[in-house]
C-alpha positions as CSV (number, residue, x, y, z in Angstrom):
1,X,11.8,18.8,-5.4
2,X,14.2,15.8,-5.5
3,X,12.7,12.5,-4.3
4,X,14.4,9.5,-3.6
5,X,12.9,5.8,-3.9
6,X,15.3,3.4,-1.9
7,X,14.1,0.2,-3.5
8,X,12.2,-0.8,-6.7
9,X,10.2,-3.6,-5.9
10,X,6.6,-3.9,-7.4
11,X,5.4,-0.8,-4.9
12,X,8.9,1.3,-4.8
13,X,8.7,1.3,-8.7
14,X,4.9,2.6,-8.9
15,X,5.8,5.3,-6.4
16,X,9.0,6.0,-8.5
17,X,6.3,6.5,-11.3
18,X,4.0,8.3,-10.0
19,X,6.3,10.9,-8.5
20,X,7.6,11.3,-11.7
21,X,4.3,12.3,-13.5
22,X,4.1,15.3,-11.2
23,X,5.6,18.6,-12.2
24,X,6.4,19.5,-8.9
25,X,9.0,16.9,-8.9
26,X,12.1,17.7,-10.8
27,X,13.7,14.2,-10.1
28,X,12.7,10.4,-8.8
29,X,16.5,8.7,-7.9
30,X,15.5,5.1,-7.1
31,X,17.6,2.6,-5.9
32,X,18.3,-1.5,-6.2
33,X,21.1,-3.0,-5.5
34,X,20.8,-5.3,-8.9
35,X,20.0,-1.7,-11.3
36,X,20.0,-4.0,-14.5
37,X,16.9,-5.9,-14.0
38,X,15.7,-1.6,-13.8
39,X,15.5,-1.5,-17.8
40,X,12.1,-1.0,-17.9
41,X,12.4,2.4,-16.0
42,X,15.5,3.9,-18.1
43,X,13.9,5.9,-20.4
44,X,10.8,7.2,-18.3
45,X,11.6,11.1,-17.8
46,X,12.9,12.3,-14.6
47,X,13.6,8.9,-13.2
48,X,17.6,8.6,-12.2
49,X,18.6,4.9,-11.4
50,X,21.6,4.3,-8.5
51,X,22.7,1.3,-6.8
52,X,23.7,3.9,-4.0
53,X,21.7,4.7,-1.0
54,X,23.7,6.9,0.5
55,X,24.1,8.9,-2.5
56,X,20.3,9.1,-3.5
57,X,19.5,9.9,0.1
58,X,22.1,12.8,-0.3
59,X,20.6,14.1,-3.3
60,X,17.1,13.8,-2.2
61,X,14.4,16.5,0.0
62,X,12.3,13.7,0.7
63,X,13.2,9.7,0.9
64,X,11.0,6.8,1.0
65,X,12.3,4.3,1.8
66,X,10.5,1.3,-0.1
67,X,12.6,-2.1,1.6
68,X,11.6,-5.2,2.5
69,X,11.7,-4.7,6.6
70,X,14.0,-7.8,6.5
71,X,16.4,-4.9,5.1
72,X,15.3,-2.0,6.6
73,X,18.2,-1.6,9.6
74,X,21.0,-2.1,6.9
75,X,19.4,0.5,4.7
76,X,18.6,2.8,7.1
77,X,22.2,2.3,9.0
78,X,23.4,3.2,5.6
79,X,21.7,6.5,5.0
80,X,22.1,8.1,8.3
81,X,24.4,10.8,8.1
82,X,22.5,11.9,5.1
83,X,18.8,12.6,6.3
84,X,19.3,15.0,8.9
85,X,16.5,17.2,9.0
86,X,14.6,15.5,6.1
87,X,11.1,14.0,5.6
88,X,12.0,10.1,5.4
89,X,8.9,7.9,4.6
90,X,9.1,4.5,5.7
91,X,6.3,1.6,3.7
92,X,8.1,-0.5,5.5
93,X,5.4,-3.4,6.5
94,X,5.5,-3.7,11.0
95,X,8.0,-1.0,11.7
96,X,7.4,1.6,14.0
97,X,8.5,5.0,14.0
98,X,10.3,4.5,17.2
99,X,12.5,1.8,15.6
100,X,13.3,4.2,12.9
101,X,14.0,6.7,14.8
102,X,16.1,5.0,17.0
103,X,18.5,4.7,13.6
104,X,17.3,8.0,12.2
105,X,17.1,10.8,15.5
106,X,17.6,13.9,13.3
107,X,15.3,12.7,10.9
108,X,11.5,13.2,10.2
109,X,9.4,10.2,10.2
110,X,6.7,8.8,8.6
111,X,5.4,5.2,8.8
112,X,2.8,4.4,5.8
113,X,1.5,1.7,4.0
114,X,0.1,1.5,0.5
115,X,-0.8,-1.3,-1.8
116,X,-0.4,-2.8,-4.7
117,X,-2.7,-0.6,-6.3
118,X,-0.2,1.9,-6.2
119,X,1.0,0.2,-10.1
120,X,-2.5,2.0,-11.5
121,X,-2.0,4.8,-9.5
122,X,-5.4,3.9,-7.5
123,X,-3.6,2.8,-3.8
124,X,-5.3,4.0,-0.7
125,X,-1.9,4.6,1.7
126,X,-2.9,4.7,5.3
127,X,0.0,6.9,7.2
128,X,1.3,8.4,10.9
129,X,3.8,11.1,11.4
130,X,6.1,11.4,13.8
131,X,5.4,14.7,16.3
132,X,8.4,16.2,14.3
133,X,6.9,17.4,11.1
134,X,5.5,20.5,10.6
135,X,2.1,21.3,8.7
136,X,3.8,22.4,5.8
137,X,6.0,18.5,6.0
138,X,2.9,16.7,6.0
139,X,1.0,19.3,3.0
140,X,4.5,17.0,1.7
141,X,3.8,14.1,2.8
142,X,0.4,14.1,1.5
143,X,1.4,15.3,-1.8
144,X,3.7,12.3,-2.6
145,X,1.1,10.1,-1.2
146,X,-1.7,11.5,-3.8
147,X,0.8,10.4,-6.6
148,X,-0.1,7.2,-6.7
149,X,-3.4,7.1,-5.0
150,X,-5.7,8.3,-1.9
151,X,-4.4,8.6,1.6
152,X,-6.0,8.6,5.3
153,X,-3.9,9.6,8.5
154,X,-4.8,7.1,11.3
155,X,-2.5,6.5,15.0
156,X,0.2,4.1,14.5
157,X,-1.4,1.8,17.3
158,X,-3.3,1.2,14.1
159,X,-1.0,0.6,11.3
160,X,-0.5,-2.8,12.1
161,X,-4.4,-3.7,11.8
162,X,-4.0,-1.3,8.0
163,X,-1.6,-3.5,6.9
164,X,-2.9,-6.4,7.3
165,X,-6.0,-5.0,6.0
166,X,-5.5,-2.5,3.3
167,X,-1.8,-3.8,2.6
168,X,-3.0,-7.4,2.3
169,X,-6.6,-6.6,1.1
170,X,-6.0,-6.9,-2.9
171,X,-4.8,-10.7,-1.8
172,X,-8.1,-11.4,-0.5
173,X,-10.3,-9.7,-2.9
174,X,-8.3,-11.5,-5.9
175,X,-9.3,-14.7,-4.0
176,X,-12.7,-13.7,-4.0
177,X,-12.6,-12.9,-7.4
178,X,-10.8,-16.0,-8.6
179,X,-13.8,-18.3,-6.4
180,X,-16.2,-16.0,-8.3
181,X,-14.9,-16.7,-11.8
182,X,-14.2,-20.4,-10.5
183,X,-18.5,-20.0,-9.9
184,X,-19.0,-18.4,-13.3
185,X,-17.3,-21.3,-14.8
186,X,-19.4,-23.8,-12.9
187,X,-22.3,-22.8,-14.2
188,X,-21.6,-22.9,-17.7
189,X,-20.2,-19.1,-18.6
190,X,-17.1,-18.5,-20.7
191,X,-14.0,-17.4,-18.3
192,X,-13.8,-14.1,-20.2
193,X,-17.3,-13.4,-19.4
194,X,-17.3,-14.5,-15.5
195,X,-13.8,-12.1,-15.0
196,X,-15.3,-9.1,-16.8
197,X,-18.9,-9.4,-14.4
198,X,-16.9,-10.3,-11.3
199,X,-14.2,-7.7,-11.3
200,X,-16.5,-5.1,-12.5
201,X,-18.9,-6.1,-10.0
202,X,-16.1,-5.3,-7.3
203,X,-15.1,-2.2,-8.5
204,X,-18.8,-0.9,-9.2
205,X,-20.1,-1.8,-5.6
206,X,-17.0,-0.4,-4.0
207,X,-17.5,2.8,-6.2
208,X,-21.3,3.4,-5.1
209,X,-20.6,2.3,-1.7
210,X,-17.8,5.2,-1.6
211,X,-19.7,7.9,-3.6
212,X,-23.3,7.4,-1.8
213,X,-21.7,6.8,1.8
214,X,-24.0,4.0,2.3
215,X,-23.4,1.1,4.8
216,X,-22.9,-2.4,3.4
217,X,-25.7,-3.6,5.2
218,X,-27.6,-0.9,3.3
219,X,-26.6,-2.1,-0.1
220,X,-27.1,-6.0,0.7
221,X,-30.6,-5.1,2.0
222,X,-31.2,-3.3,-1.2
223,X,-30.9,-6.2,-3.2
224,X,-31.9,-9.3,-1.4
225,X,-35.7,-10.1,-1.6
226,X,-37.8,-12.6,-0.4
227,X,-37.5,-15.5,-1.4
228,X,-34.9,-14.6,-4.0
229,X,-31.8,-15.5,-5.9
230,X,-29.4,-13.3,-3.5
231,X,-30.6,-14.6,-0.4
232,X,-30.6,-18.2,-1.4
233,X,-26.6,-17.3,-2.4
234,X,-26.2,-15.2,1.0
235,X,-27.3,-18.1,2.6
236,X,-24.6,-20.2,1.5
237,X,-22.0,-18.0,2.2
238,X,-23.2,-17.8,5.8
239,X,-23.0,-21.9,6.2
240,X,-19.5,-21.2,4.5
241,X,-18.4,-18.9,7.5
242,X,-17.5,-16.2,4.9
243,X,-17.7,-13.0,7.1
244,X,-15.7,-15.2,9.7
245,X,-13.2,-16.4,7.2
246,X,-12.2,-13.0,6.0
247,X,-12.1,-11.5,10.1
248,X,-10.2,-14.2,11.0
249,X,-8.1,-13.8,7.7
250,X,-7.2,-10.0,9.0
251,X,-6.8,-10.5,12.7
252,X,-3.9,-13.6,11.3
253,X,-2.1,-11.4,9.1
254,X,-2.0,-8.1,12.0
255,X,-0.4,-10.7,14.4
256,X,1.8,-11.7,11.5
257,X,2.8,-8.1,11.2
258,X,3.8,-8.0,15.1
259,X,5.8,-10.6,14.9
260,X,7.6,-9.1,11.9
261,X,8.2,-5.5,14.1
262,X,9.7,-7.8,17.3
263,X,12.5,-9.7,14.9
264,X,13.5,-6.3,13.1
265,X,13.6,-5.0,17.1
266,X,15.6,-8.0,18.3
């Protein structure tokens, strides 16, 4: 299977990578349009670097295209004639399938978002097909997806709400991190020590929240006592308007990604 990465930004590169490892996949073409700042990727097996869409597209069984959505229609426009008939993953942020679509009518579409986890091959990649692909596409689909991570199919009236979510979510969490190690600092640990607790911290509680399929309300119970240090700390990040901050911080970034779906429309 040929694969082809259009765009090798931070999240088309991991993908590139991740394809790569898989010995199902006889060849990763990505693209850029600048392929010398693409050193980095020369000499990783498999991997074929172009500065031609078109080309790549040609080559490929499966494309994913991996743009900013500020240069999704050009991209797309330019790989038309080649994707008849062929899966073409879109992780373009806000752009619906029936925009794609519109550019793409033979094609096969599937609108997805992963994040930046993708780089440690730990993403989650939310995703919604288009009524066009087969179970055998999206046994596909979901195969290129678990390269680089877990993946979830949900209706694309949601996608916008995963983006700004799941796409955005290692933004806020490294915030919370950063105000947690800012915290460790303030009362008197060594920043080494802080970032190792607080990261590990993160990744332990979201680990035994997933394995034991408990609710968060379960786990906070579980460790706040009368009296104690964690409500005294809970407390504070009530008067703080935490849970309201981070709502408000998701509900922002899903009208964000609207408005980014009506420009590419318009």
């Amino acid at each position: 299977m040929i694969i082809a990465v259009l765009g090798a930004g931070k999240i088309g590169e991991a993908v590139a990578r991740g394809l790569a490892e898989s010995d199902d996949v006889s060849r990763v073409i990505i693209t850029k349009r600048n392929i010398s700042t693409l050193e980095n990727l020369k000499h990783v097996k498999k991997i074929e670097i172009s500065s031609d869409n078109k080309k790549a597209a040609q080559k490929a069984d499966i494309i994913v295209v991996a743009v900013k959505a500020g240069d999704g229609k050009h991209v797309l426009q330019e790989i038309a004639d080649q994707v008849s008939d062929k899966i073409v993953i879109s992780l373009m942020a806000a752009i619906s399938i029936k925009s794609i679509q519109n550019i793409l009518p033979h094609s096969k579409i599937v609108r997805a978002m992963p994040n930046i986890a993708a780089t440690i091959g730990e993403a989650i990649t939310a995703f919604s097909p288009s009524e066009k692909l087969t179970k055998e596409d999206l046994e596909k689909v979901q195969f290129v997806f678990g390269t680089f991570g877990d993946s979830i199919e949900v209706p694309e009236t949601l996608m916008d709400a995963v983006t700004a979510l799941s796409g955005s979510g290692p933004a806020y969490i490294a915030v919370m991190i950063e105000a947690m190690v800012s915290a460790g600092l303030k009362v008197g640990m060594p920043r080494d020590t802080a970032f190792k607790l607080a990261t590990k911290t993160l990744t332990g509680t979201a680990n035994l929240l997933s394995a034991k399929g408990m609710h968060p309300a379960e786990l906070r119970d579980s460790v706040t006592t009368p009296a104690g240090t964690t409500i005294a700390g809970l407390y504070e990040l009530e008067k703080g308007s935490f849970r309201t901050s981070i709502m408000n911080a998701v509900e922002a970034a899903t009208l964000a990604a609207q408005k980014v779906a009506q420009k590419f429309e318009s």
